[in-house]
N, C-alpha and C positions, 0 to 999 in steps of 0.2 A: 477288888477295885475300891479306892478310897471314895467315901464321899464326897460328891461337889462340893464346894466349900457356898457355905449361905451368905447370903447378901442381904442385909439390911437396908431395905431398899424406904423405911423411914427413914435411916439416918442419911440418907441422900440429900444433899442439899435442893430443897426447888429450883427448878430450870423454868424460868418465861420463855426465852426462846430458844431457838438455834443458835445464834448469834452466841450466846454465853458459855456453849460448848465446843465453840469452834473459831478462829480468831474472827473479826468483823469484817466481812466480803466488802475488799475495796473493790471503786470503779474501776473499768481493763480502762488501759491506756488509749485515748484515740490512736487507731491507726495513721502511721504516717503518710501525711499526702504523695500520690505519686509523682514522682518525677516528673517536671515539661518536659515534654518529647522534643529533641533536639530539633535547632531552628534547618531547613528543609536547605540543604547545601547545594546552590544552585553550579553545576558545572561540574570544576574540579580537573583532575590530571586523567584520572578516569570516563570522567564527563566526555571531555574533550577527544580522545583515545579512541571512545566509542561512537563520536559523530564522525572520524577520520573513516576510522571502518567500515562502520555503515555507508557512508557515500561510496567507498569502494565498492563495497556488497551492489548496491544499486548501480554503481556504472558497470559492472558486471550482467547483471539479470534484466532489470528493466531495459538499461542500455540497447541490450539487443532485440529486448523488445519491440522497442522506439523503432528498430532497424527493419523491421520488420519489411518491410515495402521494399528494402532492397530484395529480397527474397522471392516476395507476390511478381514482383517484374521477372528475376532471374528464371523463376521458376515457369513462368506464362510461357515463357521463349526457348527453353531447355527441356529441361528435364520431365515437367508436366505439361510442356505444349497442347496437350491434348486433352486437358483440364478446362473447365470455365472459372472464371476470376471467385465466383461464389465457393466452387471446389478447394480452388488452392488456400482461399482464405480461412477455410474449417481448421487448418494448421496454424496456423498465426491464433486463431480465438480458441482452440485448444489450450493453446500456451496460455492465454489469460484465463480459460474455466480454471483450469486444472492450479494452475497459479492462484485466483481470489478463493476458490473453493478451498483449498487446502489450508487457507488460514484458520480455522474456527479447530482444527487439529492440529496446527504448529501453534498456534497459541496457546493453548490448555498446555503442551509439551514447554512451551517457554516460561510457563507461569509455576511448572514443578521441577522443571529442569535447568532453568538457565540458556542463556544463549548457544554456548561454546561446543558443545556437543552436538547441538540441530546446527550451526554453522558448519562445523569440522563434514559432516555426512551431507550437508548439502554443496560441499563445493568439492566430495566425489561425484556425487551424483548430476550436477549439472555440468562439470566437466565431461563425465562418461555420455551425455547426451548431447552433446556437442562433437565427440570426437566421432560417434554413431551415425548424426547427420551428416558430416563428411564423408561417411561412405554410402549413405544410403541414393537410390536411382529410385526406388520404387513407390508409388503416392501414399501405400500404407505402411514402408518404411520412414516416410516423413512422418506423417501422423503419428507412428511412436516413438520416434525418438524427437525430433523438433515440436511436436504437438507436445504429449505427457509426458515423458520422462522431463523434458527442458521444463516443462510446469510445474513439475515436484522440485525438480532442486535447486526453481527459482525461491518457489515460497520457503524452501528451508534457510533460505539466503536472506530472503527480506525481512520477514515476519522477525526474526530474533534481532536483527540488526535494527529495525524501525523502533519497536517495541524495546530495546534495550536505551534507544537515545532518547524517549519517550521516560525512561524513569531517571535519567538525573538534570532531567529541566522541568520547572514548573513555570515563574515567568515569562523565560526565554523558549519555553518548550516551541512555540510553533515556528520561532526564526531557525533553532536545531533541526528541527523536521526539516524545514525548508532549506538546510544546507542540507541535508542528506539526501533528502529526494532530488535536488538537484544532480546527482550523480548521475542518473538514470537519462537525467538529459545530456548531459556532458557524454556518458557514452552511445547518445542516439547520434551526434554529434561524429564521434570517430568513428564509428562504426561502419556508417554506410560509406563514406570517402575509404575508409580502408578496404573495405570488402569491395566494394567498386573496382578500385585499383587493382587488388588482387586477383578480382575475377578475370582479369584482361592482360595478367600479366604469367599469374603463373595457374591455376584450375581453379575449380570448385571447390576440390577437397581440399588443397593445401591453401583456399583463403579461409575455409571452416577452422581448420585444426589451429591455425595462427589466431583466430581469434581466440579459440579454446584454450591456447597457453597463457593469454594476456587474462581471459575469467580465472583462471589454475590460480596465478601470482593473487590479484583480485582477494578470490575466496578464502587463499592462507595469511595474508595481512586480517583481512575480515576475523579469522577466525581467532587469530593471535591476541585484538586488539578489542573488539565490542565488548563488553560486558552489562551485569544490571545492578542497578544499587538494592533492588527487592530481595530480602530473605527467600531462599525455597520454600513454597506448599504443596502440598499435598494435591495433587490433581484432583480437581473439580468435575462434577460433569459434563460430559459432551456440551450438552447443551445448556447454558446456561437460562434457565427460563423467567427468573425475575427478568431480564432482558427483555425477553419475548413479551416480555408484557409491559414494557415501557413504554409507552406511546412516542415520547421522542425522542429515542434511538429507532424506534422502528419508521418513522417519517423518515428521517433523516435517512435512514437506507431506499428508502421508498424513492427521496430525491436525489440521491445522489447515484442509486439505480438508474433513475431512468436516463440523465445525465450520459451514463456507460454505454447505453444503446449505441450513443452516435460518437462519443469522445474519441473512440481512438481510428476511426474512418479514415480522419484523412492520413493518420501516418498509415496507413494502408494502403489508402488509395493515390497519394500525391502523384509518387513517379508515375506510375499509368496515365492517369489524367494528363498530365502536362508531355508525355509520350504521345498520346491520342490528337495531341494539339500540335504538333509539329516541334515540340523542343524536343535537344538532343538529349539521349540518355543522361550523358556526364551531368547537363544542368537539372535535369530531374531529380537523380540525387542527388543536389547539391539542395534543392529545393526540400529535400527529406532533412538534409543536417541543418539548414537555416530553420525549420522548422522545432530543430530540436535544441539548436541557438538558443532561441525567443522562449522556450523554457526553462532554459537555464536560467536566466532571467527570471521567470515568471514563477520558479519555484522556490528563491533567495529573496528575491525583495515583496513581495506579497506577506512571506511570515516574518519580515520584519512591520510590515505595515500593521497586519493581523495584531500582533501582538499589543498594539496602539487602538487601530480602531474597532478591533472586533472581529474573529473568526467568521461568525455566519455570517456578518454585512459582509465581509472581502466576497468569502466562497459563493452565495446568490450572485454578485455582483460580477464576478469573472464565470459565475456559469451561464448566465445571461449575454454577456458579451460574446463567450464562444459561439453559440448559435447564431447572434445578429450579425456577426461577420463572416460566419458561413456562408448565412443568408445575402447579404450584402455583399462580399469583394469574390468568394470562390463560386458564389453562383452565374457571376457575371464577369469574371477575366479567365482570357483567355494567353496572354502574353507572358511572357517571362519576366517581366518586370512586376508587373499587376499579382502575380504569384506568390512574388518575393514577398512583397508585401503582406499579402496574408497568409502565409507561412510564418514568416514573423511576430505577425498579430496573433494570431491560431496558438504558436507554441507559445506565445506568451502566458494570453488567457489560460486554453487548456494546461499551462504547466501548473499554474496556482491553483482551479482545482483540484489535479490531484497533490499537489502539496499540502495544503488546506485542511483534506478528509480525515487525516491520522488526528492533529488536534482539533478536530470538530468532535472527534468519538468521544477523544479524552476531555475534553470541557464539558459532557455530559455522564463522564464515570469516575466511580471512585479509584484510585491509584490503584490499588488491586487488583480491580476488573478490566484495566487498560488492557492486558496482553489477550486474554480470552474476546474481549468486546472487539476490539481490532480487526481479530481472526475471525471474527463472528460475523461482524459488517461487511467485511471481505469477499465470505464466502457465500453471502446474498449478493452480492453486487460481480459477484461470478456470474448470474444467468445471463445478465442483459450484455455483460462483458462476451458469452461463448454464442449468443445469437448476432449481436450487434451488426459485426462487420461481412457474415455469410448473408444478411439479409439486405447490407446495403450492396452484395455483388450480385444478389439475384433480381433485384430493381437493376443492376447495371444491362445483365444478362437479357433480361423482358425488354429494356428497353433499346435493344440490339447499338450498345456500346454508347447512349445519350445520357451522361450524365446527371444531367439533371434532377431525374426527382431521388436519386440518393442525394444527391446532395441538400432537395429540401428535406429529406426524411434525419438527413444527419441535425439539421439547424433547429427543426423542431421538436426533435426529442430533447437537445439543449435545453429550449427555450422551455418546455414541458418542467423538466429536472428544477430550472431554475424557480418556476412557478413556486412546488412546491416545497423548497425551502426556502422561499417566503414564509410561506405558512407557518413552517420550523420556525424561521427568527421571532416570527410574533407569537407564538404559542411561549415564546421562553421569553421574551420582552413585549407586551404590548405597543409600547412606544415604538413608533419605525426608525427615530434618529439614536436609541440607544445602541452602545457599546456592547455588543452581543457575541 
């Protein structure tokens, strides 16, 4: 092996520092500032695509919702004759558990999936329970197909179509809601005049299934056309619990709970009542679609108002109204005229709360949390939605067919609901004339 070779580590030149054996460490570059995130595009060809569909989605699901009371009459006198009004009513508030409950899991699914996919399977699935209740005779074959199954592939229906028109509005978000939710009254509107008709003309089952081809078309426009402007994530958990721990989403479910107790009674209850009075069938429901009229109304021009003067001023304000005119014109008319009247007032009012609810969530969450927090609110406002109406027919039932104290039990849960988001408005504005 050769010798290392030696270094003369005198003859090295002195080094003071690093610096003089290595070139002079420049400063790094500042980083370049990020990009402004593009200005929030209100609308669009999309936008607009997806409020069409959605409204479809809802005059499809809710629509029959709203219809409901054709059914509670048809069935008193048919097929569950031998039912109590509280009985047959469990099917009808089914359809809404099973419906607000299953948001808080269509939503997490909406927020990693997209619409298109939870549309596509909810308009098998709500179709196959519709054509199911056209055959069913028996109380516990309505219960599952018109109670649960019609409540799953409603929320597959709504949740993605609400939630999808929800992400391409911010300013105009709650007059969009308010043209989509109005669907659901447009179709409370045809529905019971159609179904009416049909029940008298040709059966039961062939006025189910006719409706069931009109939700069919409905759910494949819906599915073709809704979309979201939000990138896919990764599903979050069940439950979101920063939520849970918001004090003002959890009021606000607290009021707008209690509200559900009594809000959807009278489309439950109208035809009866006004049957019980001596008016005829035909105008009874006629009295269900006038009421579904006035929310038509009341779920289009409220969220153009909202948008002006304030989501929680509108929504206290028309949730307070629906109980004082409970209280006021349906506790006290008995005529057909007197009816009309608050029927129209009713759907008016009740239509703009629930118009309202979607961006009241979204005015207290961040754009990200919109699909889950929706599904979440929902699925609270399920319990008072699946008691509500079986408990105003067992007041009906005690009180051997007198009206009456459901109907104060409907006006005061209103008026309870609206108490409480009171509280809401002023916890988020202390002033009571601000824009909220």
């Amino acid at each position: 092996m050769p010798e290392a070779e030696k270094v003369d580590i005198a003859s090295t030149p002195k080094v003071e520092s690093i610096s003089e054996l290595t070139l002079e460490a420049q400063p790094e570059p500042a980083p370049a500032p990020a990009p402004a995130p593009p200005p929030f595009k209100e609308g669009g060809i999309h936008g607009y695509l997806t409020v069409f569909g959605a409204f479809l989605a809802l005059f499809a699901t809710f629509g029959q919702m709203n219809a409901f009371g054709s059914f509670q009459l048809w069935y008193s006198e048919h097929q569950l004759s031998n039912y109590s009004p509280s009985d047959i009513s469990w099917i009808g508030s089914l359809q809404l558990w099973v419906f607000f409950f299953s948001g808080g899991i269509i939503g997490r699914f909406f927020d990693a999936y997209g619409p298109t996919v939870l549309l596509a399977l909810g308009t098998v699935v709500y179709t196959f329970s519709i054509m199911m209740t056209s055959l069913a005779s028996r109380y516990y074959q309505f219960i599952l197909a018109q109670g649960i199954t019609f409540g799953i592939g409603s929320g597959l229906l709504f949740y993605p179509a609400v939630s999808g028109a929800s992400t391409h509005f911010l300013k105009w978000r709650a007059t969009a809601i308010g043209i989509v939710v109005s669907g659901s009254s447009v179709g409370g509107v045809v529905f019971p005049a159609m179904l009416q008709r049909l029940f008298n003309e040709t059966s039961f089952g062939w006025a189910v299934r006719v409706s069931g081809f009109v939700c069919l078309a409905c759910g494949i426009c819906a599915t073709l056309t809704v979309s979201s402007r939000l990138p896919r994530r990764k599903p979050g958990p069940w439950i979101d619990l920063p939520s849970l721990r918001d004090f003002k989403f959890l009021l606000f479910c607290a009021g707008a709970g209690m509200t559900c107790f009594g809000l959807f009674v009278p489309f439950f209850y109208i035809v009866q009542y006004a049957e019980a009075h001596g008016i005829s069938q035909a105008h009874g429901f006629n009295l269900l679609s006038i009421m579904n009229a006035g929310s038509v109304i009341g779920r289009v021009l409220p969220g153009l108002a909202a948008d002006a003067a304030g989501r929680y001023n509108l929504f206290l304000i028309f949730a307070f109204s629906s109980g004082l005119f409970t209280l006021v014109l349906w506790l006290t008319q008995t005529h057909f005229q007197g009816l009309i009247a608050y029927a129209a007032i009713y759907g008016f009012f009740s239509g703009a709360v629930i118009s309202l609810t979607t961006p009241c969530i979204a005015q207290i969450s961040r754009i990200e949390q919109i699909g889950t927090r929706i599904g979440m609110a929902y699925s609270i406002l399920s319990f008072p939605s699946l008691v509500g109406a079986p408990i105003a027919g067992a007041l009906l039932t005690r009180a051997h067919g007198d009206f009456h104290t459901m109907i104060i039990w409907t006006g005061v849960t209103l008026l309870a609901g609206s108490a409480l988001l009171l509280v809401q408005k002023l916890i988020l504005n202390r002033n009571p004339l601000a824009k909220v």
